[in-house]
N, C-alpha and C positions, 0 to 999 in steps of 0.2 A: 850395674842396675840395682836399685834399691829391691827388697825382698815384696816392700807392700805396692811396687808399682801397679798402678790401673792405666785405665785407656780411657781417652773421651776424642770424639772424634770431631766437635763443634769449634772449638777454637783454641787455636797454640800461640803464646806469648812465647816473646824472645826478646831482647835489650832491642830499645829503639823501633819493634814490629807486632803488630797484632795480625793476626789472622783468622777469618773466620769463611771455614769450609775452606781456607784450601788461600783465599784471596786478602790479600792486603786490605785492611777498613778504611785508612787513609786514604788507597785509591778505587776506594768506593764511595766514598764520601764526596756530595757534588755531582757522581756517575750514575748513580740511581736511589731511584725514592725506597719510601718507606714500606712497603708491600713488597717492594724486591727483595729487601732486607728479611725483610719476615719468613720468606716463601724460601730464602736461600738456607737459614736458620732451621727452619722445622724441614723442610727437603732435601737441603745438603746442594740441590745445584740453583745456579740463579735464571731466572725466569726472565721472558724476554718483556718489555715495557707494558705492553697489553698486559697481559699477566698482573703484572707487578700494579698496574692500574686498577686492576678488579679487583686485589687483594687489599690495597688500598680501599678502595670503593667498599668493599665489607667491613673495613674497620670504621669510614667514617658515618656509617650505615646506622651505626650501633653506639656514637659517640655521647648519645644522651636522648631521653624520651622523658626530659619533662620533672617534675619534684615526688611524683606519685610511686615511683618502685621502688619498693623495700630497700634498696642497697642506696638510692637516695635520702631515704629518711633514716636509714643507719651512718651514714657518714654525717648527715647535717645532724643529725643528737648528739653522735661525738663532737663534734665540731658546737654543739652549743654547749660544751660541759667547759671548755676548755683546752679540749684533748687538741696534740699537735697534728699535722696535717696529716704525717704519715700515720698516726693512729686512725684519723678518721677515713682516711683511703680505705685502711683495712679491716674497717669496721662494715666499710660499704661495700668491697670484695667479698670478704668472710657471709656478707646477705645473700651473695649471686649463688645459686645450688639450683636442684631437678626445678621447683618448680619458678625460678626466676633465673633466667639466664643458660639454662639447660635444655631449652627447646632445639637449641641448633643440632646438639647429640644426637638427641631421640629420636629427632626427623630422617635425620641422616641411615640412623639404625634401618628404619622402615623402609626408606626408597632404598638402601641397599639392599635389605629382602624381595623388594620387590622386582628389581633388578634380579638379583639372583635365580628367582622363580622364573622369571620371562626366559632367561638363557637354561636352566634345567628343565622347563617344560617345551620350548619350542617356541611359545607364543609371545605374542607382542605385549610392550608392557603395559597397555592400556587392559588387557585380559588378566594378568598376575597382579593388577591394580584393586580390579575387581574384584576378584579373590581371597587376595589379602584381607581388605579392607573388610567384606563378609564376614573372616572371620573375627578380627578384631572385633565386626558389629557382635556378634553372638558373646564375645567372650567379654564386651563391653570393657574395652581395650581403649585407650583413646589416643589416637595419633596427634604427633606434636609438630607444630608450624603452619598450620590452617585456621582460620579467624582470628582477631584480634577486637579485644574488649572496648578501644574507641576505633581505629578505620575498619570501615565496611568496604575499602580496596584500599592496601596499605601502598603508599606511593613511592616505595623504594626497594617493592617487590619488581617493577617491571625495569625500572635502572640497572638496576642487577642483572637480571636478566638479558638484559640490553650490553650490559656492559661482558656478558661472559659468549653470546653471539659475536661477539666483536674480536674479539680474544679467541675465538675457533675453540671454546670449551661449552657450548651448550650442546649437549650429548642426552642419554638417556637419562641421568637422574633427572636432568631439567624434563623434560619427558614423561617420568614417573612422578612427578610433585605436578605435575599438569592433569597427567590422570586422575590423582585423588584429587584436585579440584575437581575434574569434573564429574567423579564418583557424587563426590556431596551434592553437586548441582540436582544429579539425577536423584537424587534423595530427597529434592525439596529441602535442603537445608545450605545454602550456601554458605562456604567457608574457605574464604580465599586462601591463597598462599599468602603469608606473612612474611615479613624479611627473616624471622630466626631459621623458615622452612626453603627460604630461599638461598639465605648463607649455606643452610644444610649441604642443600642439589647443589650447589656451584663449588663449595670445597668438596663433594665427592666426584665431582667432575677434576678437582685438580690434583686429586689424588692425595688427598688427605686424609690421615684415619680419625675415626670420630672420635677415641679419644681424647684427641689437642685440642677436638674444633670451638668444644664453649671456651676455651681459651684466649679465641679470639673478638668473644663480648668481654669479658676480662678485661684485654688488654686495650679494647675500644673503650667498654663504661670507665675504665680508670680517669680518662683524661674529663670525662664530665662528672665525677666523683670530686677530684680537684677541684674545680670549679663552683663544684655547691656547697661544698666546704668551706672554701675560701668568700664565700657570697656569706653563708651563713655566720662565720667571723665578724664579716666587715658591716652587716648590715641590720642584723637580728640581734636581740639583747640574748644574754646568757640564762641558759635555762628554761626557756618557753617551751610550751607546750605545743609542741607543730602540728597544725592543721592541715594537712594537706589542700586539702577539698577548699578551703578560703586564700590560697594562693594567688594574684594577680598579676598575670606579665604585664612590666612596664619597660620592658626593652627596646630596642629598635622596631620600627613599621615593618612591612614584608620589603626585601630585599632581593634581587635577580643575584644571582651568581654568572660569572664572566667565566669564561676560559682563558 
């Protein structure tokens, strides 16, 4: 054994074999989608289909909102200079931080306290909701994953949710992200759950630490960072001055999705 050996316990190559956690990728591959993949990478075991559908279901949740967020108009600036794709991808990663793409963390931090208090006080967590949030109020804290700047009910807050009932992971965070909905309600201020606060609750229901979790708008916005990149290449002249706000979709009319 070499002197500087390390350990890594995610994937062992050998002539002819990949393996990742433990299982053949070759006979993974065709066996299960892309969320099983994921969940079996940052967990170490693989998750059964439901699962693997919801994990799914939060990547493609997050796969693009449109020309307006910071890491879209970083990618298509790289992308109008010239810059190659993978520059402009990580131009428009390198934009994603606390306050674009960092909601899912923060959220996450919160209904985990709140959770926490529920089980160290006794009470239910609609009461350590209450509480919390109090003190946030006073210390003019602001919790992350509640309203969004255009849906006044964001429509892939309740898919999600739908979809982690389904899968037997709607638990207490899901629970604690309902309370502080309806903390604000009683406020006179309503401020739905949003999808970043609802990825939050459904990865801490799967046992995710918050750590990873904005990693998984990352690895979703990547695929529509591509895409506007690559739009902005083939369609826009080089070096314009991007207007966000005078954008026009001319894409396809509204579309049903099939199962």
């Amino acid at each position: 054994m070499r002197e500087n050996t390390w350990k890594t316990a995610i994937t062992s190559i050998a002539p002819n074999e990949i393996r990742l956690r433990g299982y053949r990728i070759d006979e993974l591959m065709g066996r299960i989608d892309f969320g099983q993949a994921l969940y079996l990478l940052l967990r170490g075991e693989l998750p059964d289909e439901k699962v693997g559908r919801l994990v799914t279901a939060i990547l493609v949740s997050s796969v693009d909102h449109g020309v307006t967020p910071p890491s879209v108009l970083g990618a298509r600036n790289a992308a109008s200079t010239g810059a190659p794709l993978n520059a402009c991808v990580a131009a428009g990663v390198l934009a994603i931080n606390r306050l674009h793409g960092g909601a899912i963390e923060d959220c996450a931090r919160s209904l985990t306290e709140i959770v926490r208090r529920a089980d160290a006080w006794g009470c239910p967590v609609a009461d350590a909701a209450d509480q919390t949030l109090g003190e946030y109020k006073q210390q003019k804290v602001r919790i992350a994953g509640f309203g969004h700047r255009v849906h006044t009910t964001d429509p892939r807050t309740a898919r999600l949710f739908e979809l982690a009932a389904d899968a037997g992971v709607s638990g207490r965070y899901v629970e604690a992200a309902r309370a502080v909905e309806a903390w604000f309600a009683k406020q006179g201020k309503p401020l739905p759950i949003n999808v970043d606060g609802a990825i939050g609750a459904v990865l801490c229901e799967l046992g995710f630490e918050p750590e990873v979790m904005n990693g998984f708008f990352i690895l979703a916005r990547t695929a529509g960072l591509i895409a506007h990149a690559r739009e902005e290449m083939t369609r826009e002249r080089p070096m314009r001055k991007i207007d966000q706000d005078a954008a026009e979709y001319d894409g396809p009319p509204p579309r049903t999705a099939r199962s």
